[in-house]
C-alpha positions in Angstrom: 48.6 20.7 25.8 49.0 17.1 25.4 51.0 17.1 22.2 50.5 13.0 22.2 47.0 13.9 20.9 48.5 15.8 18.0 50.4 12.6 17.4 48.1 10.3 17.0 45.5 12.9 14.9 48.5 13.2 12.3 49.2 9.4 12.0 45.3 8.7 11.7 45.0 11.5 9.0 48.0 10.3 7.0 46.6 6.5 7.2 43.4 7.4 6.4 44.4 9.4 3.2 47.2 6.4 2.4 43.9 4.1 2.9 41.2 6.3 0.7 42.8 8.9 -0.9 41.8 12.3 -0.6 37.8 13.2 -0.6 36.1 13.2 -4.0 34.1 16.5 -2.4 33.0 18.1 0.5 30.1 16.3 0.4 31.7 12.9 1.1 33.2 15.1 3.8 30.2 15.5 5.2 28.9 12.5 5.3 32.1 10.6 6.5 32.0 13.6 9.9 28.2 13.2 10.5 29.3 9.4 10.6 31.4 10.4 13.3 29.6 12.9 14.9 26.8 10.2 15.3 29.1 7.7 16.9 30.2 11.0 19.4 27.1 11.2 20.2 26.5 7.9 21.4 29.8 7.3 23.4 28.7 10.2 25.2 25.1 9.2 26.0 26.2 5.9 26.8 29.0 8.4 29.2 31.9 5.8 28.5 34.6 8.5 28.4 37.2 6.5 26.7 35.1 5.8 23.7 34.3 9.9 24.0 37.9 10.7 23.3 38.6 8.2 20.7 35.6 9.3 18.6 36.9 13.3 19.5 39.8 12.4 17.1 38.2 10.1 15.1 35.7 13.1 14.3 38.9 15.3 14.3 40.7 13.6 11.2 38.1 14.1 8.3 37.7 17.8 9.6 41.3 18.4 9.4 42.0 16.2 6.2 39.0 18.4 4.4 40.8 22.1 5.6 43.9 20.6 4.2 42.5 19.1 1.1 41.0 22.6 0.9 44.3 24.9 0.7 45.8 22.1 -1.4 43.9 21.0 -3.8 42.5 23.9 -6.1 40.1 21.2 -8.1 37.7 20.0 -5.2 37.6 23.9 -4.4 35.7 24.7 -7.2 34.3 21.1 -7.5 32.4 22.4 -4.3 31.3 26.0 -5.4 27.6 26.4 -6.4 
C-alpha cells in the first residue's frame, strides 16, 4: 500500500477539523460527503484521473473525520439517534 496516501488523508483531516471544528451532526456529514461524492462523480465522467484521486481522498476525509467524531464524541452520538 502506498502509505503516502495515508499521509496526506491524516494532514487533510486534521486541517479540516483545525479549519471547521468537528461536525455539528451527521447530517452536516452528509451533506459535506454528497458534496464530494458529486465532485467524484464528475472527475470521473469527465475521466481526468488526477482529479479522480484527489476527490478519492477529498471524499475520504469527512467519512473518516465522522467515524472518529463518532467513537469520540458521545454528544453528536445521541445528537444523531431518532
Amino acid at each position: 500500500m502506498n502509505q503516502g496516501v495515508y499521509i496526506i488523508l491524516k494532514t487533510m483531516m486534521e486541517e479540516q477539523d483545525a479549519k471547521y471544528g468537528p461536525f455539528a451532526s451527521t447530517q452536516e456529514a452528509l451533506g459535506v460527503c454528497l458534496e464530494e461524492w458529486d465532485e467524484l462523480r464528475a472527475a470521473i465522467h469527465s475521466n481526468d484521473l488526477d482529479a479522480v484521486q484527489r476527490e478519492c481522498i477529498d471524499l475520504a476525509s469527512p467519512l473518516l473525520r465522522l467515524a472518529e467524531q463518532l467513537f469520540a464524541d458521545k454528544r453528536m452520538r445521541r445528537r444523531s439517534v431518532k
